[in-house]
N, C-alpha and C positions, 0 to 999 in steps of 0.2 A: 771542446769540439765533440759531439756526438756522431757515432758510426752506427749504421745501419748492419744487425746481424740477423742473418737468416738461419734458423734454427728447421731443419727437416723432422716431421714426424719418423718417430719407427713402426707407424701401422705398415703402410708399404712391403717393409723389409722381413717383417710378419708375417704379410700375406704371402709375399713370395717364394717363402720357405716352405710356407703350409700347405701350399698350390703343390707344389713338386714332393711334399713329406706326403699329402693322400694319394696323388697321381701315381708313386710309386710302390702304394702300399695295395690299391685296389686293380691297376693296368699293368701290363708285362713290358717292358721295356727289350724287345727282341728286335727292333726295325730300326732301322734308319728313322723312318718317320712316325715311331712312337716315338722318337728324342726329339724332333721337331715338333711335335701337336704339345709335347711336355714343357718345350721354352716361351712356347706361345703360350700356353694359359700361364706360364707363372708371369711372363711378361705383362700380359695382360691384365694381370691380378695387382702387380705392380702399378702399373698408369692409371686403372680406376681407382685402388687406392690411395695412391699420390694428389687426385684430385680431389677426393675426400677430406684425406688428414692431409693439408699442406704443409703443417707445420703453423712454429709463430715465427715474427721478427721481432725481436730484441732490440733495444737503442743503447749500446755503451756508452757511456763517457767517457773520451781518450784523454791519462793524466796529462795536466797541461807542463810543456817546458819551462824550464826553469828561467826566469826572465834575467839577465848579466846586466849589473849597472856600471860596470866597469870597476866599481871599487869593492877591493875585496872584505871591506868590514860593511858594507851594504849588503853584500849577497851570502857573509853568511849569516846576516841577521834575517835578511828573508830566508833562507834556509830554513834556519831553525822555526820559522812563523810556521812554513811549509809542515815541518814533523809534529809541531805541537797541533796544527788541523789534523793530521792524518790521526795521529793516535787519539784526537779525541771522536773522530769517526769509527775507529776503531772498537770505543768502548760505545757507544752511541748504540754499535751493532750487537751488543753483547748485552746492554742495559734493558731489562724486559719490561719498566717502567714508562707507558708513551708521553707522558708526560713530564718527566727527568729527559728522555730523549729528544722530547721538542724543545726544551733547556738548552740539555748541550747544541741540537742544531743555531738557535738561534747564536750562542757565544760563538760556533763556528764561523756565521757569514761576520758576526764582526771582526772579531779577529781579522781575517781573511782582507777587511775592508782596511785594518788600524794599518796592517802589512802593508797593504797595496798604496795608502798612502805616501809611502817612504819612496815609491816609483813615482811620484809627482812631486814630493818635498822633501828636500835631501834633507835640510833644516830639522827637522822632525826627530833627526837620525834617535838622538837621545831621549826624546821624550819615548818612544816606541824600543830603544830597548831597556831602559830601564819597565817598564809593561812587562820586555820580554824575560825580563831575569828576577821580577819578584811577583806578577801577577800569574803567570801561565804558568808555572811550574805549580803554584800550590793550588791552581784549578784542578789542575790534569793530576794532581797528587788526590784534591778529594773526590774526584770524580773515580779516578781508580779504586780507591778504597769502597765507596759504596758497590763499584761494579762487586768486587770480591765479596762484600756482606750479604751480596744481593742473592748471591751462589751459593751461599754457607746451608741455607735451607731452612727447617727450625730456628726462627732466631726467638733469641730472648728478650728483655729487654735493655739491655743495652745497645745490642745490635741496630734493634727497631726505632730506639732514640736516635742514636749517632747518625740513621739512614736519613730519618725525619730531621734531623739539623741541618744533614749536608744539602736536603731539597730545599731546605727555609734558604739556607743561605746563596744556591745559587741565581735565587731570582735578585740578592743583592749585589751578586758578583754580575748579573748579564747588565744590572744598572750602572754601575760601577765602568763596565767596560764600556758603552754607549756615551758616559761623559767622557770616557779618554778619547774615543773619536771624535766627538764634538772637541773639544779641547785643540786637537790636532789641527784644524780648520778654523782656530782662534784668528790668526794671523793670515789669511786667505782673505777671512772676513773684514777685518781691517782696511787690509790692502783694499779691498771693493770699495768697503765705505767712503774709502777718501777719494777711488776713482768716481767716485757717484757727487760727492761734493764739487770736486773739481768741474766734473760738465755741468752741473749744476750752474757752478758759476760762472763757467763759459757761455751758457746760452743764455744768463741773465743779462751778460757783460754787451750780447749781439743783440739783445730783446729778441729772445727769440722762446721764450716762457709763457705761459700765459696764454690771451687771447691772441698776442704776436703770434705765437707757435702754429 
């Protein structure tokens, strides 16, 4: 869910101070109605430039709730799917690389998708944590490492190798991950096929195929 933030300029708040810092620096303030001609221009000074500098609006993404499948080794394996996105957004933000960062975004929506499936196929449960106990950990392990070599500054060369393997290798881990979702939808896809043969030969059984149809 995305929220709507309205951010104010601070010109306004600028002008307003600045309006009453000259007006008291070049008029005397001895009347009643030198403090009123004084709230009026900074007032004033205000609202025109309020309508100048409006500000921007901002669009947040509000984190989304944690979705409860009722069983507690479901939800801490979505859990854990949850922490291993976040920290890899985390280095994503830190990674000065844009294309190491379009990497890890892309392994992020999978991920995200391998998780999500376990909310439509409880079956899965296994295929998606074993994923979660020997693929992610050593992602988010060399994805960490290159953030740190990335920071070191001068690198030599081993640095500049080790950085250049771990990019080689991630375009095999984002393939890698895309067959485990496919995989995942093995048995979805079955299940169709045989609902598609079946009507199949239901409508052949009514003549209802063909030029019948």
């Amino acid at each position: 869910m995305t929220r709507e933030i309205r951010k104010k300029s601070p010109v306004p708040i600028y002008g307003f101070a600045g309006v009453w810092l000259l007006y008291c620096l070049f008029f005397p303030l001895l009347r009643l109605t030198d403090y009123v001609l004084l709230i009026v221009c900074a007032v004033g000074a205000y609202a025109i430039l309020s309508l100048l500098f409006p500000g921007k609006t901002e669009y947040v993404k509000e984190p989304e709730k944690p979705v409860s499948t009722g069983n507690a080794e479901y939800d801490a394996l979505l859990a854990e799917g949850r922490r291993a996105v976040e920290e890899m957004a985390r280095l994503r933000g830190s990674i000065r690389n844009e294309e190491v960062c379009a990497k890890i975004g892309e392994l992020m929506d999978v991920t995200q998708r391998i998780f999500k499936d376990l909310l439509e196929d409880h079956n899965d449960y296994r295929q998606i944590k074993r994923f979660a106990d020997f693929y992610l950990p050593t992602t988010i392990k060399l994805i960490n490492a290159y953030d740190r070599m990335g920071n070191i500054g001068a690198a030599g060369e081993n640095i500049t190798g080790t950085m250049r393997r771990i990019e080689d290798i991630l375009d095999t881990t984002l393939a890698g991950y895309k067959k485990q979702l496919d995989a995942l939808f093995a048995n979805q896809a079955l299940d169709i096929e045989t609902d598609i043969v079946v009507l199949e030969n239901m409508l052949k059984r009514e003549g209802l195929t063909g030029k019948d149809f």
